[in-house]
C-alpha positions in Angstrom: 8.2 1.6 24.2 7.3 5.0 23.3 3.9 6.6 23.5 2.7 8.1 20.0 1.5 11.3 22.2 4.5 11.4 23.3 6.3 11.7 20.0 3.8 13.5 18.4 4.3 16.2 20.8 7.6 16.6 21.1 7.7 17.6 17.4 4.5 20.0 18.1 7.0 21.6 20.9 9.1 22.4 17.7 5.9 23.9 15.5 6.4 20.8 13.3 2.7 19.8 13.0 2.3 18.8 9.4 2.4 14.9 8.0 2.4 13.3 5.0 2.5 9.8 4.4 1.3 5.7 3.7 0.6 4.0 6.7 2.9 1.2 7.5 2.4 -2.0 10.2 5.1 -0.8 12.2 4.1 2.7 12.6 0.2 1.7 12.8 0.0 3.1 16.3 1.5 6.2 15.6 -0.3 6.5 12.5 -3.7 6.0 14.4 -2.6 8.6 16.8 -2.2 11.2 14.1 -5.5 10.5 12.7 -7.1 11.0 15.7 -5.5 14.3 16.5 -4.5 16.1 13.5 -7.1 17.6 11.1 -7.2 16.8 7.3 -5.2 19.9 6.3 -2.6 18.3 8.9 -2.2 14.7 7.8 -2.6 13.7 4.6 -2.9 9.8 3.7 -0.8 10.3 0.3 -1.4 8.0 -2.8 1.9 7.4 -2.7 5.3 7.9 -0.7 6.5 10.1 -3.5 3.2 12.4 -3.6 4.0 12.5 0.1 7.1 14.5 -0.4 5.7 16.4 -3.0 2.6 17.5 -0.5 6.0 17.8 2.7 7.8 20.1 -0.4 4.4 22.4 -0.8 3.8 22.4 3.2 7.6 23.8 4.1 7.3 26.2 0.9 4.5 27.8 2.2 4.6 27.9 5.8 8.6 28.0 6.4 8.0 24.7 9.0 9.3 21.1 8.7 7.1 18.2 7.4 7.4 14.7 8.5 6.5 12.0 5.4 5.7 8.7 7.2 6.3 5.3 5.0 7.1 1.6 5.2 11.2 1.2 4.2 9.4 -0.3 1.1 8.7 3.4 0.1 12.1 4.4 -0.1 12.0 3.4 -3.6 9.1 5.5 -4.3 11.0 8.9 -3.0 14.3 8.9 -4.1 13.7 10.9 -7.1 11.9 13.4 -5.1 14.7 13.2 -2.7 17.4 13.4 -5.8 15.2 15.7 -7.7 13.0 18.0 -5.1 14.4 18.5 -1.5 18.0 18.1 -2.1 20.7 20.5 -1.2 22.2 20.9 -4.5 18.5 21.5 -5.9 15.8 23.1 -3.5 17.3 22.2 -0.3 13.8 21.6 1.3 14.1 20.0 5.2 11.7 16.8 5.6 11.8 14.6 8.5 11.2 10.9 7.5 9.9 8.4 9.6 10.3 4.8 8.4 9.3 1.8 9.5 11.6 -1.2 9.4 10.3 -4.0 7.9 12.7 -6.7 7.3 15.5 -5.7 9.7 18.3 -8.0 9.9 18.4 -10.4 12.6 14.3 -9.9 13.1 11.8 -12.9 11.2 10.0 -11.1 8.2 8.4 -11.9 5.1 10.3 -12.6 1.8 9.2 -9.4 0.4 10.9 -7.5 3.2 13.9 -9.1 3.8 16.3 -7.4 1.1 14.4 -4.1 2.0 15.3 -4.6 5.4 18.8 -5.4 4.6 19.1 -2.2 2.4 17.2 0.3 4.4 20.2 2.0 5.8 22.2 2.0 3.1 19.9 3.3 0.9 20.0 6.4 3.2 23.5 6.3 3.1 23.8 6.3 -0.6 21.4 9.2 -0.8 23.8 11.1 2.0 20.8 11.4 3.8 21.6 11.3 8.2 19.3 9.0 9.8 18.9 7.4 13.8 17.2 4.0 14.6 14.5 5.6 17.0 15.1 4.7 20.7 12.5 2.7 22.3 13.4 5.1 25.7 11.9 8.3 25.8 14.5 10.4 27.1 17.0 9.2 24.4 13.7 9.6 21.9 13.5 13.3 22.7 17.6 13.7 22.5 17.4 12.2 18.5 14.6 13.9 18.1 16.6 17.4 19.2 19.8 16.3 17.2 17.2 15.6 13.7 15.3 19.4 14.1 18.8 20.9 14.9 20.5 19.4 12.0 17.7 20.3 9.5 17.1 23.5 10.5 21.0 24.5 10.3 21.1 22.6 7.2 17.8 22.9 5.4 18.5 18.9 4.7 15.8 15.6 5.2 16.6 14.0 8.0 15.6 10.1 9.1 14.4 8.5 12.1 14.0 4.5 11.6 11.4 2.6 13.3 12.0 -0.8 14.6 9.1 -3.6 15.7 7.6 -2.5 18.4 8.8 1.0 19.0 5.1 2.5 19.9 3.0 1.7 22.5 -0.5 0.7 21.3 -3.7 2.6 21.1 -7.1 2.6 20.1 -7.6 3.1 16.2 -11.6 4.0 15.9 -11.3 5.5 12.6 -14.2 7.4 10.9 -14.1 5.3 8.0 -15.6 2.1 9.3 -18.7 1.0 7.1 -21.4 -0.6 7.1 -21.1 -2.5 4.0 -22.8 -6.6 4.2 -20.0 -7.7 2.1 -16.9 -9.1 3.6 -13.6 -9.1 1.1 -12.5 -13.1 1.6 -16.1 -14.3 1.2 -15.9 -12.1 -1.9 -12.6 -13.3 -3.1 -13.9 -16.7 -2.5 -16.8 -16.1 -4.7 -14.7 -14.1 -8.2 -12.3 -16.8 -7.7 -14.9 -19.8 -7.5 -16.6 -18.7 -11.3 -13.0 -18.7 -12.9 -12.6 -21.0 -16.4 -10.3 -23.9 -15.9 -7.7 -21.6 -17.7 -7.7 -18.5 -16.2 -5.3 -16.1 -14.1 -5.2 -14.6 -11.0 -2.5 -12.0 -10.3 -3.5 -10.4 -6.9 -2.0 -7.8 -4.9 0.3 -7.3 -2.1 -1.9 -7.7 1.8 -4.6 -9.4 2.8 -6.0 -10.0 -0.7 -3.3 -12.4 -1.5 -3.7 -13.8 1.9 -6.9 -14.6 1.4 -6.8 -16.3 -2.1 -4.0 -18.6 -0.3 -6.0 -19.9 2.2 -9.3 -20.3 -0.5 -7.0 -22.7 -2.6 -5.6 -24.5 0.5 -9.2 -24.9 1.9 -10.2 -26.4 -1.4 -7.8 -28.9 -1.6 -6.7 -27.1 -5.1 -2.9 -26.0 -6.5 -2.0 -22.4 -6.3 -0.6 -22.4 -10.0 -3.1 -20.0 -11.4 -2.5 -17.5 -8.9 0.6 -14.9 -8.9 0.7 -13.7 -5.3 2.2 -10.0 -5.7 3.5 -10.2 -1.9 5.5 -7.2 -2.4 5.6 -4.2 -5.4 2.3 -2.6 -3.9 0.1 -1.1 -6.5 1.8 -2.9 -9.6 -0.3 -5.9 -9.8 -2.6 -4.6 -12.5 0.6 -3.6 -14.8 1.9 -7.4 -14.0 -1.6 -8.9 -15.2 -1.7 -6.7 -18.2 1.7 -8.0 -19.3 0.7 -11.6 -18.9 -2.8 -10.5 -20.4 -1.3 -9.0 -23.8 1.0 -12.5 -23.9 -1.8 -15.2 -23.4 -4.7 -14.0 -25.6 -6.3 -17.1 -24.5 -6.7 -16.8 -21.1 -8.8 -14.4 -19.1 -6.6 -12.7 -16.7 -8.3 -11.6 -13.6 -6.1 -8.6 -11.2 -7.4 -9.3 -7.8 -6.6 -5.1 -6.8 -7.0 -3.1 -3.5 -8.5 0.0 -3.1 -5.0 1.6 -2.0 -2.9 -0.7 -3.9 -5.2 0.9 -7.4 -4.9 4.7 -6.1 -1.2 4.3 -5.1 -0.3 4.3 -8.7 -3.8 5.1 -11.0 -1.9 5.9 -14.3 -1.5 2.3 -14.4 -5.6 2.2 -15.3 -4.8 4.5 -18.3 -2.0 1.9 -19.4 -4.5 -0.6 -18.9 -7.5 1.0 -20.7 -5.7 2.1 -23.7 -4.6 -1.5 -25.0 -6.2 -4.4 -26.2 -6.7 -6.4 -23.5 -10.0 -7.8 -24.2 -9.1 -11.0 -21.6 -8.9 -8.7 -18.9 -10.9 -8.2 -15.8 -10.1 -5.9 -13.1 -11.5 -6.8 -9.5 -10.9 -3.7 -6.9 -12.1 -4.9 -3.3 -13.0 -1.8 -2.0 -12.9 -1.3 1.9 -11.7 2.6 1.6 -9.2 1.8 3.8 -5.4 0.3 3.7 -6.5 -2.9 5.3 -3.5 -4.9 5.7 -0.9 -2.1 8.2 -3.6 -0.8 10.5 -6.8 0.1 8.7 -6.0 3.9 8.0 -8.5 5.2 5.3 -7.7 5.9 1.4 -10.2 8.0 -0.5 -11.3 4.4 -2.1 -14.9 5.0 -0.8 -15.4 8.5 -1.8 -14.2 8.2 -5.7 -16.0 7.0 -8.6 -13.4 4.5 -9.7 -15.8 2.8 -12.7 -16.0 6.0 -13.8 -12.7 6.6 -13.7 -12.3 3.4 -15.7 -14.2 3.9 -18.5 -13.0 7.6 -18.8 -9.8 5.9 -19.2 -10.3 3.8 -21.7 -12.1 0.3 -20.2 -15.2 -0.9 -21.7 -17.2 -2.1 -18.9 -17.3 -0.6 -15.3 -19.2 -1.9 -12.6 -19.5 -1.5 -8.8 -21.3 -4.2 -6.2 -21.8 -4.3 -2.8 -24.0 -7.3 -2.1 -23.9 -10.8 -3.2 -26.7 -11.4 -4.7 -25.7 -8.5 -7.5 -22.0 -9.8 -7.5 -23.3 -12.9 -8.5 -25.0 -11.4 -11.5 -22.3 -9.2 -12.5 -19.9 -12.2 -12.4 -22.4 -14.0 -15.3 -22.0 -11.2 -17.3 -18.0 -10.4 -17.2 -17.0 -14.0 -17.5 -17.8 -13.4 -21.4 -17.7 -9.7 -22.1 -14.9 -8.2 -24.2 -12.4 -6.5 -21.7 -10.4 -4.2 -20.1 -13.5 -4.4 -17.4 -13.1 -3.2 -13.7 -15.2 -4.5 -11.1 -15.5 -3.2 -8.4 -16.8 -4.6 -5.5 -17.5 -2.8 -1.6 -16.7 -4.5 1.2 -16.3 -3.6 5.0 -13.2 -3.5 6.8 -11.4 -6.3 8.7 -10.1 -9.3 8.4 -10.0 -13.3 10.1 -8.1 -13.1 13.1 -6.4 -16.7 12.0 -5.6 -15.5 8.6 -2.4 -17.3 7.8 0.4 -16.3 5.0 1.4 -18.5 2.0 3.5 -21.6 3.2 4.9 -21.2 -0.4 8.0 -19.3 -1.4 7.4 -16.3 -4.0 9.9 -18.5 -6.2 7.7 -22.0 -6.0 4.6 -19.4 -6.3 6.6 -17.8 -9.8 7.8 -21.7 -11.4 3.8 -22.8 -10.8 2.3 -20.3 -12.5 5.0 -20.4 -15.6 4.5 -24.0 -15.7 0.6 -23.4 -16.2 0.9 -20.9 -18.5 2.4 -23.0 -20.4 0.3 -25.8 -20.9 
């Protein structure tokens, strides 16, 4: 295995000291490294894997040194317009180095959501004409890619990839600053929205822990998971997919079970959301200012006024809790009011260490929920 100092100072040695990213399971260790020891003008937790390139584009414009953009493989999707658009050779020509962790890797047990992006990962690269290595796990051959990747993009001015298996870094400590305090945890929350639901209601929750959670309530109950869509994959779309079920069954209230990173990853959804009339609509943000579910790396979640943001968008209730006695009073009042509302409700970070993962398949999860819908 390979120590994240180790990494992240061989690419110091070549003055490339700038990264840009979403933190990903795999790369959790290296991730937690960087936090630790590169200042916030230095790393930048991006909303997005595309606003990641955009923030590697500005960096190498101004300063004339190589960015690296950090992602799951499930970002590729998310940057290959700005790889099409921004930093390629027949437009900018802008060097990047990508690292990508390789979720769903052929051969290697994943979950559904991964295993097509696993089986595409290096094709997509390929399509794109983009040169990639699967890291080595041996630090002597790490530091020979890593020399071949600087040398080609700084002949070439071209992105370069390195791709991350399981288990490539060695672990270390993550202590980040953004612990809290807050008496609330998220699955005694989840537990608590999704116990004053009508007999008819929707849950469309989001990719993580959330949906994790919900599973387990259900199961623990003894009760179906038909009036839950689990979003396992398509991070920071759930609100979009409850607002299209929303606008369709006028009689239900449909409940979006969001993240805090999931909601910032792609916020013009809120605007969508706010300007229709989706008055059976109720959005819950658990709020733990961090990106929970691949190593606890902090979002701005905590430090943004996100009812705010709401109702400047277009919602007509906003609300924000943080203990259960005033969730419990909130959740009497939204059950009834005319919607788009968020809610938003602040939790602390962490999770069951037994947490299991839906023992049904996204398909059985998608033919339940139809089937209720339609009754």
């Amino acid at each position: 295995m390979i120590r994240p100092d180790f990494f992240y100072n061989t690419l110091a040695q070549y003055g490339i000291d700038f990264y840009a990213g979403v933190p990903d399971s795999l790369l959790k260790n290296l991730c937690a490294y960087i936090t630790a020891n590169a200042d916030e003008r230095h790393n930048i937790i991006a909303a997005n894997e595309g606003g990641a390139m955009g923030l590697a584009a500005g960096h190498y414009l101004a300063t004339g040194e190589i960015p690296v953009v950090y992602m799951q493989n499930s970002g590729e999707g998310n940057i290959i317009n700005p790889l099409a658009s921004l930093t390629d050779k027949e437009v900018y020509n802008i060097p990047v180095l990508l690292v990508i962790g390789w979720r769903g890797r052929p051969g290697v047990h994943d979950e559904p959501q991964h295993v097509k992006q696993g089986r595409v990962t290096l094709s997509l690269l390929d399509t794109m004409e983009i040169p990639y290595e699967v890291l080595s796990k041996d630090e002597g051959e790490a530091a020979e890619q890593i020399a071949k990747a600087v040398d080609h993009m700084r002949k070439t001015k071209e992105v370069y990839a390195l791709v991350i298996e399981k288990d490539t870094f060695e672990k270390v400590t993550n202590d980040n600053a953004n612990d809290n305090s807050l008496p609330l945890a998220r699955e005694e929350a989840i537990q608590t929205v999704a116990a004053a639901l009508g007999e008819k209601d929707v849950i469309v929750s989001t990719t993580g822990m959330i949906s994790r959670e919900l599973f387990e309530y259900r199961a623990a109950k003894g009760e179906g998971h038909e009036r839950d869509f689990l979003t396992v994959g398509s991070m920071g779309h759930a609100s979009q997919i409850a607002l299209g079920i929303a606008m369709e069954k006028t009689d239900r209230r449909v409940w979006c079970f969001d993240g805090d990173g999931a909601s910032i990853m792609h916020m013009g959804s809120m605007a969508i959301v706010g300007s229709k009339p989706a008055a059976n609509y109720i959005h819950v943000v658990f709020n733990n200012g961090a990106h929970d579910s691949v190593g606890g790396q902090p979002t701005v979640g905590l430090s943004i006024d996100l009812p705010e943001i709401a109702l400047s968008v277009g919602y007509k209730a906003a609300f924000s809790v943080s203990t259960m006695d005033d969730l419990l009073g909130v959740l009497s009042e939204v059950k009834d009011m005319e919607g788009p509302v968020l809610l938003q409700i602040c939790v602390h970070k962490g999770n069951r260490k037994d947490l299991g993962r839906p023992t049904t398949t996204p398909i059985e999860n998608k033919e339940a929920l139809m089937e209720f819908l339609k009754n």
